[in-house]
C-alpha positions in Angstrom: 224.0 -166.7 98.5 226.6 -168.1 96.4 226.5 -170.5 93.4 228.6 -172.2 91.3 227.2 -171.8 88.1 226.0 -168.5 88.2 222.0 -168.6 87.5 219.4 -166.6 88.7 215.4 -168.0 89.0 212.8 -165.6 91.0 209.4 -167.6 91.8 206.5 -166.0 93.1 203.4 -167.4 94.0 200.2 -164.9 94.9 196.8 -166.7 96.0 193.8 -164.7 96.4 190.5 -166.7 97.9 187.2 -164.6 97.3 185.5 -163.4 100.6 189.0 -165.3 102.9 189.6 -163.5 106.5 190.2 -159.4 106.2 193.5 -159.8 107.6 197.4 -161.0 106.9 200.3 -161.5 109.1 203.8 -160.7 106.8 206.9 -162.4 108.7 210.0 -161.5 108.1 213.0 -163.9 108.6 217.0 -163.5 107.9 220.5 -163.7 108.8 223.0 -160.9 109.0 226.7 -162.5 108.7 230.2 -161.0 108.7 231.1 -164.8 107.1 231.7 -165.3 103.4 231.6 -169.1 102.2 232.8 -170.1 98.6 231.9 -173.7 97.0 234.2 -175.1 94.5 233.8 -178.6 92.5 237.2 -181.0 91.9 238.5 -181.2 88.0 237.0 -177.8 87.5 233.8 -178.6 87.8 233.3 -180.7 84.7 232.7 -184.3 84.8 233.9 -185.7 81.6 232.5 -189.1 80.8 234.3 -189.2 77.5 233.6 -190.3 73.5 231.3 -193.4 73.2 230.8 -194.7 69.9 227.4 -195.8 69.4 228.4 -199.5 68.1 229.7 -200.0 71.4 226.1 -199.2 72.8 222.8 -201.2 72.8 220.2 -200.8 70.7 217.8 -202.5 72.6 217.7 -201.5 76.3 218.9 -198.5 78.0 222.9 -198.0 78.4 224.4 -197.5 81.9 227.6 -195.1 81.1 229.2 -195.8 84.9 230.2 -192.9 87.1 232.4 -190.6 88.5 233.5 -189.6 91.7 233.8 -185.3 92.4 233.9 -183.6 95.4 232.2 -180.5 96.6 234.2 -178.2 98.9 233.0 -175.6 101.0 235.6 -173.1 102.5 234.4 -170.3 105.0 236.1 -167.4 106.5 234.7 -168.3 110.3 233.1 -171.5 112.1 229.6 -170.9 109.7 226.2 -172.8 109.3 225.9 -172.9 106.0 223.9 -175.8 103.6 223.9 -176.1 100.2 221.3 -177.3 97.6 221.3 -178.0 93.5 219.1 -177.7 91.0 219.1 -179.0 87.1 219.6 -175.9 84.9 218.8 -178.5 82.2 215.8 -180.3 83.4 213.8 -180.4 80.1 215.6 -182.9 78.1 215.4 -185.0 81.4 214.3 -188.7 80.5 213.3 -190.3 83.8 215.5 -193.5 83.7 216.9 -196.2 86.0 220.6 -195.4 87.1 222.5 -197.4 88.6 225.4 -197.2 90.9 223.7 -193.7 91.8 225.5 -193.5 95.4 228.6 -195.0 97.1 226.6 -197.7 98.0 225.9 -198.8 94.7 222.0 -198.1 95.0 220.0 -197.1 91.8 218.3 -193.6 91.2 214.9 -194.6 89.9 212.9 -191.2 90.7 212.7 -188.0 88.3 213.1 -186.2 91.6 216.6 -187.9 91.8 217.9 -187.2 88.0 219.5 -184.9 85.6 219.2 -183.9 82.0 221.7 -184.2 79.4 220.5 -182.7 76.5 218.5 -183.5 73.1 219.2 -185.2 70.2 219.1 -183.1 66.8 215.6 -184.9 66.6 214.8 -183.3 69.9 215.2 -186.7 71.9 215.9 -186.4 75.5 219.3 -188.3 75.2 219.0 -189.6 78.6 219.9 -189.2 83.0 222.1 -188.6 85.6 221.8 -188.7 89.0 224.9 -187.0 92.2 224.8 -189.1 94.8 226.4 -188.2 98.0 228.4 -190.0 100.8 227.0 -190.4 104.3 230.0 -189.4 105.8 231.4 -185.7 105.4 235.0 -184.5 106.6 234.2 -180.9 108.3 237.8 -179.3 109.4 239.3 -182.4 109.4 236.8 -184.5 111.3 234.1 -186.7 109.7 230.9 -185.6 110.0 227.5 -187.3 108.9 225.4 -185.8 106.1 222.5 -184.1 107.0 219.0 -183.2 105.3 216.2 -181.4 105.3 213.4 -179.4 103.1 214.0 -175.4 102.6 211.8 -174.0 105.3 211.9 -171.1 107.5 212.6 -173.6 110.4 213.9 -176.9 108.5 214.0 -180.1 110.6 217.0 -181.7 109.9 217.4 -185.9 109.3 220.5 -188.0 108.5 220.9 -188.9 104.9 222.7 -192.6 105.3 220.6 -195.1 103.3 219.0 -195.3 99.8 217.2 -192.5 97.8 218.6 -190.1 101.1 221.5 -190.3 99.1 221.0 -189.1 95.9 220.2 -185.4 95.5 217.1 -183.8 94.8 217.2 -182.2 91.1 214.8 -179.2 92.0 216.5 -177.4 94.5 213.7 -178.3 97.2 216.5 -180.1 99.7 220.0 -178.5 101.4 222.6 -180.8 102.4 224.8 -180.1 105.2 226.7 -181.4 108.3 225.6 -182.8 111.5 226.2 -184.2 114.5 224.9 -187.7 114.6 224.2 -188.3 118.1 221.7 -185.2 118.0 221.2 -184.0 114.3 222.2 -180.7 115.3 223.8 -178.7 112.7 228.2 -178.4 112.6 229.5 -175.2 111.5 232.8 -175.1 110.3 235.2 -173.7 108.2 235.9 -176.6 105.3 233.8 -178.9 104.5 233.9 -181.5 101.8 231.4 -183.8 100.4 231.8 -186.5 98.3 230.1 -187.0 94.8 229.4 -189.6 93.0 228.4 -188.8 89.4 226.1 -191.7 87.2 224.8 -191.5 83.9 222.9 -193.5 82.0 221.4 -193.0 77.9 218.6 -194.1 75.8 219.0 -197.1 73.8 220.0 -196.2 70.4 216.9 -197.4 68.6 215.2 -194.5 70.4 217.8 -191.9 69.8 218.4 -192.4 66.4 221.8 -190.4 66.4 223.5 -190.4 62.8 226.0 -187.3 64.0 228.2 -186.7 66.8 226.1 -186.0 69.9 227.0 -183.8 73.1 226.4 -185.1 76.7 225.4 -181.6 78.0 224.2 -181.3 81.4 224.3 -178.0 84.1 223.3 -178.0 87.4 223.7 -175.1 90.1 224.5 -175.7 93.7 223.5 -172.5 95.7 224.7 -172.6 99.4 222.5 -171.4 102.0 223.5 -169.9 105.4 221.5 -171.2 108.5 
């Protein structure tokens, strides 16, 4: 497993119902691989949206800060399988917003499933959202590709992500991304792959934030890849 931003979560759940059957079945399920995959993000993996000075902001209805376009790159030392998911280190200073121009098609990430946090104010105000959308099309060693997604399962079924809310990413790590085959939805393995990003944020109107001192944008998210 490898991640960007190196971060570690374990999550265990036990469940124990009172007089259940006397017996359990314990699967086991993995995949042995010779194959190393690295991801890396464009402009070093920081999306920079700049100084705003709050005159230049409303006071009276949330701001929509625009966007900006990364890409993710996946390189691998053989033809590999491999999808990739992300997850918001920052998710508690999340305030669910509506973004707009969330993918390449210009469509809005409305859904706290779909957004991002950016930090707190000094008063402990959730300063705002943002959402990473993703293109439909992917370019997989040199050929496009479409985008691909499905749930983390044991035995994922796989969809094409080309419209809408398919889209934008999932903040909680609960969907991979990867390559496919259109005509069948069966899963490309390759040795580069890059997907396009598209990067929106939007903040609070100022009213609510009440900033009187210079204010950081800080979000973190981790993308983890995940061979298949």
């Amino acid at each position: 497993m490898k991640k960007i931003i190196i971060a570690t979560a374990v999550a265990m759940t036990l469940s124990a119902t009172a007089h259940a059957d006397s017996t359990a079945v314990l699967k086991l399920k993995g995949v042995l691989t010779n194959n190393a995959c690295t991801p890396t993000l464009s402009d070093g993996a920081v999306v920079d949206f700049g100084t705003k000075y709050i005159s230049s902001l409303s006071a009276t209805a949330d701001n929509q800060l625009g966007y900006k376009d990364i890409s993710l790159t996946i390189n691998c030392s053989a033809a590999t399988k491999v999808a990739w998911s992300i997850t918001d280190d920052h998710a508690d200073s999340m305030k669910k917003m509506t973004i707009d121009n969330a993918t390449f098609a210009g469509d809005q990430a409305w859904s706290s499933t779909n957004q991002y946090g950016v930090g707190k104010t000094a008063g402990g105000v959730n300063i705002g959202a943002y959402s990473v959308g993703m293109n439909s099309n992917v370019t997989v060693d040199g050929n496009v590709k479409a985008l691909g997604y499905s749930a983390i399962a044991d035995d994922p079924m796989w969809l094409l992500a080309n419209t809408g809310s398919q889209l934008v990413t999932h903040s909680d790590g609960s969907i991979q991304y990867s390559a496919l085959n259109s005509s069948d939805r069966t899963l490309v393995p390759f040795m580069n792959a890059v997907f396009p990003l598209r990067v929106a944020l939007a903040v609070q109107k100022t009213d609510t934030l009440a900033i009187t001192d210079d204010t950081p944008i800080d979000g973190q998210a981790t993308i983890t890849l995940h061979y298949l």
